[in-house]
C-alpha positions as CSV (number, residue, x, y, z in Angstrom):
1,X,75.1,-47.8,90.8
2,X,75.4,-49.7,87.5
3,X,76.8,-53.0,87.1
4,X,78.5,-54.7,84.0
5,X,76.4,-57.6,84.6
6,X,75.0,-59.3,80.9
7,X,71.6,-58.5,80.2
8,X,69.7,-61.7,78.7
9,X,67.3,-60.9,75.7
10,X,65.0,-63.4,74.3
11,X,63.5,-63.4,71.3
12,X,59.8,-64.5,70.8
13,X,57.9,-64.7,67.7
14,X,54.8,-62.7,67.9
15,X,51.6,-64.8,68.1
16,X,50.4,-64.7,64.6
17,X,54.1,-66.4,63.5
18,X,54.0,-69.7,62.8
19,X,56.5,-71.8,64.7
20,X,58.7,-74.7,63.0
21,X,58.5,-77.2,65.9
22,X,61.3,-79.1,64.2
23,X,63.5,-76.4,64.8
24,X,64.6,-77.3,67.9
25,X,68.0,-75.6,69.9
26,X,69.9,-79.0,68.7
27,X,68.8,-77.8,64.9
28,X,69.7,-74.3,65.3
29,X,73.5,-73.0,64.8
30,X,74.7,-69.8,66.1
31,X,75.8,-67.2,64.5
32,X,79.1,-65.9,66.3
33,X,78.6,-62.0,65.3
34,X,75.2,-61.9,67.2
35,X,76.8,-63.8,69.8
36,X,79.6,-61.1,70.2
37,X,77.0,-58.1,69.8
38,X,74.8,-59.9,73.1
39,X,78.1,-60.5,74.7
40,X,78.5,-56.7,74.9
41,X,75.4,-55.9,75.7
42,X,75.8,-55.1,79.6
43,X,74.0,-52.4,81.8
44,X,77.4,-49.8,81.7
45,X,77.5,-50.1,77.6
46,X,73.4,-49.5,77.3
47,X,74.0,-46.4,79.8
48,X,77.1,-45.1,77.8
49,X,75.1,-45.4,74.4
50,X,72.1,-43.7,75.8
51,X,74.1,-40.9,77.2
52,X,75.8,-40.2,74.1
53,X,73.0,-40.5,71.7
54,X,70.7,-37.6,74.4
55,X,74.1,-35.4,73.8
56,X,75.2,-35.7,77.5
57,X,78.6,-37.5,76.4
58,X,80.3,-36.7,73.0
59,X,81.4,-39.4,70.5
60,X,83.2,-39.3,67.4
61,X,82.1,-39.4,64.2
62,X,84.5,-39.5,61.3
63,X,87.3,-38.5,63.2
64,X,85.7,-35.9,64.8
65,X,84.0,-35.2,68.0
66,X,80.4,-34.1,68.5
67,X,77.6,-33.6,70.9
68,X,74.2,-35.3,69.5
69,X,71.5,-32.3,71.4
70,X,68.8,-32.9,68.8
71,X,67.8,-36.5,66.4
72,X,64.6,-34.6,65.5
73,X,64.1,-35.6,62.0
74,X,62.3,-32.0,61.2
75,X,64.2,-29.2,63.5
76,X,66.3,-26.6,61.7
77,X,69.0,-27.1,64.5
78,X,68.5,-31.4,64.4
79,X,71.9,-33.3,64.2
80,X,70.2,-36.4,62.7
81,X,72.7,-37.0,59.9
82,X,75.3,-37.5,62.2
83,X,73.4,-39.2,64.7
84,X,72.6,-41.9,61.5
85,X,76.0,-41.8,60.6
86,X,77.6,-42.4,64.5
87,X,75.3,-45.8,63.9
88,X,76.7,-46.5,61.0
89,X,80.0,-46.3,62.3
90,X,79.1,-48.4,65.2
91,X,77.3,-51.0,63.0
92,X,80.6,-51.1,60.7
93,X,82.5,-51.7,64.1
94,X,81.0,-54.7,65.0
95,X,81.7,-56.6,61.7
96,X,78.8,-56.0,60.0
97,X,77.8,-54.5,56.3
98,X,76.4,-51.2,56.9
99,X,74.2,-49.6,54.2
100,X,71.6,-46.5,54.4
101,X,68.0,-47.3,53.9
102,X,66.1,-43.7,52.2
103,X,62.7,-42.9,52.9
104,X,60.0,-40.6,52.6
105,X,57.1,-39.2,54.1
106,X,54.8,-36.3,52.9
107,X,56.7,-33.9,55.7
108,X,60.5,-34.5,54.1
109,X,63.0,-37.0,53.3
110,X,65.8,-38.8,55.7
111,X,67.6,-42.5,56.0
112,X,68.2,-45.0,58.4
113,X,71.5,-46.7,59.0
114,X,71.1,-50.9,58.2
115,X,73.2,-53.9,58.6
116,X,74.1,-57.4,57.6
Protein backbone atom coordinates (compact mmCIF):
# COMPACT_ATOMS: atom_id res chain seq x y z
CA UNK A 1 0.00 0.00 0.00
CA UNK A 2 1.42 3.42 -0.71
CA UNK A 3 1.45 6.26 1.55
CA UNK A 4 1.55 10.02 0.92
CA UNK A 5 4.23 10.35 3.32
CA UNK A 6 7.20 13.12 2.09
CA UNK A 7 10.16 11.57 0.75
CA UNK A 8 13.45 13.40 2.06
CA UNK A 9 16.21 13.92 -0.68
CA UNK A 10 19.55 15.21 0.17
CA UNK A 11 21.84 16.47 -1.98
CA UNK A 12 25.66 15.69 -1.71
CA UNK A 13 28.34 17.11 -3.77
CA UNK A 14 30.32 14.41 -5.28
CA UNK A 15 33.83 13.90 -3.75
CA UNK A 16 35.96 15.69 -6.25
CA UNK A 17 33.57 19.09 -5.48
CA UNK A 18 35.12 21.38 -3.44
CA UNK A 19 33.04 22.45 -0.50
CA UNK A 20 32.70 26.22 0.72
CA UNK A 21 32.87 25.63 4.49
CA UNK A 22 31.64 29.15 4.92
CA UNK A 23 28.55 28.28 3.43
CA UNK A 24 26.87 27.15 6.26
CA UNK A 25 22.69 26.47 6.51
CA UNK A 26 22.57 30.03 8.38
CA UNK A 27 24.32 31.47 4.93
CA UNK A 28 22.10 29.66 2.65
CA UNK A 29 18.55 31.06 1.57
CA UNK A 30 15.91 28.92 0.15
CA UNK A 31 14.55 29.07 -2.86
CA UNK A 32 10.61 28.68 -2.38
CA UNK A 33 9.91 26.93 -6.00
CA UNK A 34 12.28 24.03 -5.07
CA UNK A 35 10.77 24.05 -1.75
CA UNK A 36 7.22 23.62 -3.35
CA UNK A 37 8.52 20.93 -6.03
CA UNK A 38 10.05 18.69 -2.64
CA UNK A 39 6.86 19.49 -0.99
CA UNK A 40 5.10 17.41 -3.62
CA UNK A 41 7.31 14.88 -3.90
CA UNK A 42 5.49 12.02 -1.92
CA UNK A 43 5.38 8.10 -2.58
CA UNK A 44 1.50 8.32 -4.39
CA UNK A 45 2.78 11.42 -6.82
CA UNK A 46 6.29 9.36 -7.77
CA UNK A 47 3.88 6.09 -8.38
CA UNK A 48 1.38 8.27 -10.46
CA UNK A 49 4.28 9.79 -12.62
CA UNK A 50 5.85 6.46 -13.17
CA UNK A 51 2.65 4.94 -14.22
CA UNK A 52 1.85 7.41 -16.66
CA UNK A 53 5.24 7.85 -18.19
CA UNK A 54 5.36 3.35 -18.78
CA UNK A 55 1.76 4.13 -20.63
CA UNK A 56 -0.24 2.28 -17.88
CA UNK A 57 -2.26 5.66 -16.95
CA UNK A 58 -2.93 8.32 -19.71
CA UNK A 59 -2.14 12.08 -19.29
CA UNK A 60 -2.81 14.99 -21.27
CA UNK A 61 -0.84 16.71 -23.42
CA UNK A 62 -1.97 19.82 -25.13
CA UNK A 63 -5.35 19.29 -24.36
CA UNK A 64 -5.36 15.97 -25.44
CA UNK A 65 -5.22 12.63 -23.93
CA UNK A 66 -2.55 9.94 -24.66
CA UNK A 67 -1.01 6.71 -23.56
CA UNK A 68 2.99 7.02 -23.50
CA UNK A 69 3.72 2.79 -24.63
CA UNK A 70 7.14 3.62 -26.11
CA UNK A 71 10.04 6.76 -25.05
CA UNK A 72 12.50 4.87 -27.23
CA UNK A 73 14.37 7.57 -28.88
CA UNK A 74 14.89 5.26 -32.19
CA UNK A 75 11.55 2.97 -32.62
CA UNK A 76 9.32 3.81 -35.62
CA UNK A 77 6.21 3.40 -33.24
CA UNK A 78 8.25 5.56 -30.13
CA UNK A 79 6.00 8.42 -28.60
CA UNK A 80 9.05 10.42 -27.40
CA UNK A 81 8.01 13.83 -28.65
CA UNK A 82 5.10 13.70 -26.58
CA UNK A 83 6.62 12.07 -23.78
CA UNK A 84 9.25 15.42 -23.95
CA UNK A 85 6.55 17.66 -24.37
CA UNK A 86 4.11 16.06 -21.26
CA UNK A 87 7.56 17.26 -19.22
CA UNK A 88 7.52 20.28 -20.60
CA UNK A 89 4.09 20.80 -19.65
CA UNK A 90 4.71 19.63 -16.23
CA UNK A 91 7.95 21.73 -15.89
CA UNK A 92 5.80 24.92 -17.09
CA UNK A 93 3.23 23.89 -14.23
CA UNK A 94 5.37 24.17 -11.51
CA UNK A 95 6.43 27.86 -12.23
CA UNK A 96 9.28 27.29 -13.93
CA UNK A 97 10.84 28.49 -17.65
CA UNK A 98 10.74 25.57 -19.81
CA UNK A 99 12.89 25.47 -22.89
CA UNK A 100 14.05 22.31 -25.25
CA UNK A 101 17.63 21.51 -25.22
CA UNK A 102 18.64 19.72 -29.15
CA UNK A 103 21.08 17.23 -29.50
CA UNK A 104 22.75 14.87 -31.58
CA UNK A 105 24.34 11.66 -31.87
CA UNK A 106 25.66 9.72 -34.94
CA UNK A 107 22.25 7.40 -34.73
CA UNK A 108 19.67 10.67 -35.13
CA UNK A 109 18.57 13.81 -33.60
CA UNK A 110 16.04 14.43 -30.56
CA UNK A 111 15.64 17.15 -27.49
CA UNK A 112 15.21 17.22 -23.93
CA UNK A 113 12.74 19.35 -22.08
CA UNK A 114 14.83 21.99 -19.44
CA UNK A 115 13.95 24.46 -16.80
CA UNK A 116 14.73 27.48 -14.81
Amino acid sequence: MMSDKTINYIARPPPSAKVNLAATPASLTKNAKVEKMLGAVTEAAVQLATEQLSGEKQVTIDGALETLSSRHTYRDDSQVQKATQYVYEQLRTMGLTASYANWTVEYGANRSPTAM
